[in-house]
TORLUMKOL-308302 format. One line per field, with one value per residue (C-alpha): residue number from 1; x, y, z; residue in three letters. Coordinates in nm, 2 decimals. Layout:
num <- [NUM, ...]
px <- [X, ...]
py <- [Y, ...]
pz <- [Z, ...]
residu <- [ALA, ...]
//
This chain:
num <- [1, 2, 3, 4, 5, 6, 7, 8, 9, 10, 11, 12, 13, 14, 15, 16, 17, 18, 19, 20, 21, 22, 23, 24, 25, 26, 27, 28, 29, 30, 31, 32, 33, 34, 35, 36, 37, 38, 39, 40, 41, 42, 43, 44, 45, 46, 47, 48, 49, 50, 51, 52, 53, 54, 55, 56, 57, 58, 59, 60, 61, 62, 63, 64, 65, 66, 67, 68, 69, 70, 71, 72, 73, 74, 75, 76, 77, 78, 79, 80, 81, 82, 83, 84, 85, 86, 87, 88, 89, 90, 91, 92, 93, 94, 95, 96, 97, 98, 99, 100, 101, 102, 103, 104, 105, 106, 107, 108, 109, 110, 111, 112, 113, 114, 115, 116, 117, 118, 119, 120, 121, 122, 123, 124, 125, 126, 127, 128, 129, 130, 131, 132, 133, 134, 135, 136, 137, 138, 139, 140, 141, 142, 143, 144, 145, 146, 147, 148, 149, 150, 151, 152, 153, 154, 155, 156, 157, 158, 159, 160, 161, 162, 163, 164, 165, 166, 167, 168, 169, 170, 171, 172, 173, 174, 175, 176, 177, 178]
px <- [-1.47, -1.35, -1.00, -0.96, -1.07, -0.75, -0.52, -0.64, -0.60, -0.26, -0.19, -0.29, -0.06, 0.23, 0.19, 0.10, 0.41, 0.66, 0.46, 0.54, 0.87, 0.96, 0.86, 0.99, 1.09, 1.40, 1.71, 2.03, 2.17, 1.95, 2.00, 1.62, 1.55, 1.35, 1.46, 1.59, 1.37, 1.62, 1.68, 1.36, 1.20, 0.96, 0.68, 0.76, 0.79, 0.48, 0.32, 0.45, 0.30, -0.03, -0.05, 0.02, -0.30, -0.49, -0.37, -0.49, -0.86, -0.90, -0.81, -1.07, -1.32, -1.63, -1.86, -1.75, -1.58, -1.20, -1.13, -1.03, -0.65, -0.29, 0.00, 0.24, 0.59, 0.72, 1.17, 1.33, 1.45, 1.82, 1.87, 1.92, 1.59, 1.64, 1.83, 1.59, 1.24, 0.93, 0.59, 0.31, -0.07, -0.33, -0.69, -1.03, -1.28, -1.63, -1.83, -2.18, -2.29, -2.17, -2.18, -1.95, -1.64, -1.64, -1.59, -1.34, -1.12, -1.13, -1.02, -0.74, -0.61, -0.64, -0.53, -0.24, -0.01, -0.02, 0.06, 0.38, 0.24, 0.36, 0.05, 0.30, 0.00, -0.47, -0.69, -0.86, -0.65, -0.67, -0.90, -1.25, -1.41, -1.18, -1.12, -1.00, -0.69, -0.42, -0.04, 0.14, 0.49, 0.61, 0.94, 1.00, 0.78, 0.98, 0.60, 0.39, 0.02, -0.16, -0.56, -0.81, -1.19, -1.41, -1.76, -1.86, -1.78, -2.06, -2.03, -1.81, -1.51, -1.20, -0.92, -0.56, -0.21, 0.04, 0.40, 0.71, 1.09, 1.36, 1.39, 1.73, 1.68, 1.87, 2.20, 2.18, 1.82, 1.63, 1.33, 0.99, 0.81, 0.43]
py <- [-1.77, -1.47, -1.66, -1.75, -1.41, -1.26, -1.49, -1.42, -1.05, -1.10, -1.34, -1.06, -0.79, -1.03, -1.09, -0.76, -0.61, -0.88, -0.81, -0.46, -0.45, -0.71, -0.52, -0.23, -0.05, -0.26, -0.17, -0.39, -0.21, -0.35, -0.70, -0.74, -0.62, -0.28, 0.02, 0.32, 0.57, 0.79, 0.98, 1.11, 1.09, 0.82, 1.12, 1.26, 0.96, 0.84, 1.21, 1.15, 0.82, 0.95, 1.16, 0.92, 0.77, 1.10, 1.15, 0.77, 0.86, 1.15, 0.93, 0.70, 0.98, 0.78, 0.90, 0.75, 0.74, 0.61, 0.42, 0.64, 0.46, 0.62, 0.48, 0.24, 0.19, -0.16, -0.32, -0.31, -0.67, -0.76, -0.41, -0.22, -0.12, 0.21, 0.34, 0.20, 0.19, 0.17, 0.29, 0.16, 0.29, 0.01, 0.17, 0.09, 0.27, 0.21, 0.34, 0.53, 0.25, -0.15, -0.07, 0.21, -0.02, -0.12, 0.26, 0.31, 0.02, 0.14, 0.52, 0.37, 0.16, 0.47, 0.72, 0.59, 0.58, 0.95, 1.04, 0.84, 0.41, 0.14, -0.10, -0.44, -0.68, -0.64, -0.89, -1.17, -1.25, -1.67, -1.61, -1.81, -1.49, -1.43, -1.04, -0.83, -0.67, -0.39, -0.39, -0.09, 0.08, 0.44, 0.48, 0.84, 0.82, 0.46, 0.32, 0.09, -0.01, -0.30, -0.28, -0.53, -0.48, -0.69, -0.65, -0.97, -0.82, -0.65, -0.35, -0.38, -0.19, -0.12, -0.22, -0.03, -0.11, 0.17, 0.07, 0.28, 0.15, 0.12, 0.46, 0.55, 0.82, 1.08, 1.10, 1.07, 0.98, 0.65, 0.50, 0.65, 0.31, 0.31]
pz <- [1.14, 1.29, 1.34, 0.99, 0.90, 1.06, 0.96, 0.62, 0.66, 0.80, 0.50, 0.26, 0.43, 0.44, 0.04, 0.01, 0.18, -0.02, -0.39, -0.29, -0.27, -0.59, -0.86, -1.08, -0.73, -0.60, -0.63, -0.63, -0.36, -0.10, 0.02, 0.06, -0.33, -0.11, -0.26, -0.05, -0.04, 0.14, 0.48, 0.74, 1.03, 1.09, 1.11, 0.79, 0.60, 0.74, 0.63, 0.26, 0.30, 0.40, 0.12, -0.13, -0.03, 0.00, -0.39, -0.47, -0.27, -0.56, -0.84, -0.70, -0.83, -0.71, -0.37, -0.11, 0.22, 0.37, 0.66, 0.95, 0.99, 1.02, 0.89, 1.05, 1.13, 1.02, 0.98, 0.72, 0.66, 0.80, 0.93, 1.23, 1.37, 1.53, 1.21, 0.93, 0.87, 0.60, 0.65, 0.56, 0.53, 0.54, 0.47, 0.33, 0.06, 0.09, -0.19, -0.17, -0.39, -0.45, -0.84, -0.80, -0.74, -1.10, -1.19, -0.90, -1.01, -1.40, -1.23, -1.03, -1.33, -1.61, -1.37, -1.21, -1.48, -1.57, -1.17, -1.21, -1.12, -1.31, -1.30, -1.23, -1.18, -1.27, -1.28, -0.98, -0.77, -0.60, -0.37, -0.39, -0.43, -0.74, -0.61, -0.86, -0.78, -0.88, -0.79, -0.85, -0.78, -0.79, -0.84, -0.78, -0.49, -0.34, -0.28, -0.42, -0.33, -0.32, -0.39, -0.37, -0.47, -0.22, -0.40, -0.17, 0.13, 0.37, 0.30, -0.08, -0.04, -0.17, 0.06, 0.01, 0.16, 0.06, 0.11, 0.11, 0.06, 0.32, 0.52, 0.69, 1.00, 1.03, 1.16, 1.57, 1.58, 1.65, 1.44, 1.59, 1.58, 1.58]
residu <- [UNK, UNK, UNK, UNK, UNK, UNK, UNK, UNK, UNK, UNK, UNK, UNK, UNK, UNK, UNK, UNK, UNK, UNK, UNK, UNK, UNK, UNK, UNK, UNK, UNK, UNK, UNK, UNK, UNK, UNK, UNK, UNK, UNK, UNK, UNK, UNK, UNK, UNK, UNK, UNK, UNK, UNK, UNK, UNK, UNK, UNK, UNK, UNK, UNK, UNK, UNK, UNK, UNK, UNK, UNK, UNK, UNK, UNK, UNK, UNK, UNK, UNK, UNK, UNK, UNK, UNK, UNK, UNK, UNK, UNK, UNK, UNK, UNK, UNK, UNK, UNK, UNK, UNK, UNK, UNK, UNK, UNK, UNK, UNK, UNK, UNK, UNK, UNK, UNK, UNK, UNK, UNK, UNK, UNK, UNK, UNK, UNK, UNK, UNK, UNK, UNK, UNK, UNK, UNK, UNK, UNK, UNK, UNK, UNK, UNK, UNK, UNK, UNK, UNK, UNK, UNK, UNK, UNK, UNK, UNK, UNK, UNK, UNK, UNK, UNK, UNK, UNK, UNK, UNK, UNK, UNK, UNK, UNK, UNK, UNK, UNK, UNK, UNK, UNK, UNK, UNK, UNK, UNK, UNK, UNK, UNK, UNK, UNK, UNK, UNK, UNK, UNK, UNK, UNK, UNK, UNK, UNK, UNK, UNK, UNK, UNK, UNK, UNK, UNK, UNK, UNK, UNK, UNK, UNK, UNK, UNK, UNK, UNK, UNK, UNK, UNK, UNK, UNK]
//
């Protein structure tokens, strides 16, 4: 159980990562459809990434409380690894109550699109538990998120997996990976 448990997880970041990136975000200048999302420093990208998801928590606007998880350091495909990077932030919401993921999913879907998210993809997703899910992109911000209500899961939560696009460091320094 537990096996097919993280290869499930590690199936959902995979589709995650790719959905991500195909949407309203890419740009044609990138071989891998990623957008750039310009020049920094693994830390500070990965700061900007964190506060995406601090700004998605408030539009969440149910009690609650977030995974305790930092954000990651991941390639960018078919380039050099010490120059280019993306960040991503993989994190959880568990509500105060089960029946407040309804109202959490409804604030997430007629929130975002006032703080700059094109909704790309709502509804269940294939999954046997038919979860309902929300892809979204940010163009200004080059990130897009990927949320999945698990209302079956023990405890219900909200699961969340913030992308960014394709970082380049700055000149004479190497990608921080963590």
């Amino acid at each position: 159980m537990l096996k097919n448990r993280t290869s499930a997880v590690a199936l959902l970041a995979s589709t995650a990562l790719i959905t991500l990136t195909g949407c309203s975000m890419t740009s044609s200048t990138e071989s891998d459809d990623v957008p750039s999302a310009g020049t920094s420093t693994s830390r500070e990208a990965a700061d900007r990434t964190e506060s995406v998801s601090s700004r998605l928590y408030d539009l969440i606007g149910v009690k609650g409380k977030a995974s305790d998880s930092g954000p990651g350091v991941q390639e960018c495909s078919g380039k050099d690894r010490d120059t280019y990077f993306r960040i991503f932030h993989k994190w959880s919401f568990y509500p105060a109550s089960a029946s407040d993921l309804d109202t959490a999913m409804r604030h997430l879907r007629d929130g975002m699109p006032e703080h700059g998210w094109k909704i790309v993809e709502y509804g269940p997703d294939t999954s046997r538990n038919k979860n309902l899910t929300l892809v979204a992109d940010n163009d200004e911000q080059k990130v897009g998120v990927h949320i999945t209500q698990m209302k079956k899961r023990n405890p219900p939560k909200l699961s969340l997996m913030v992308v960014s696009g394709c970082y380049r460091v700055p000149e004479g320094q190497k990608v921080e990976h963590f």
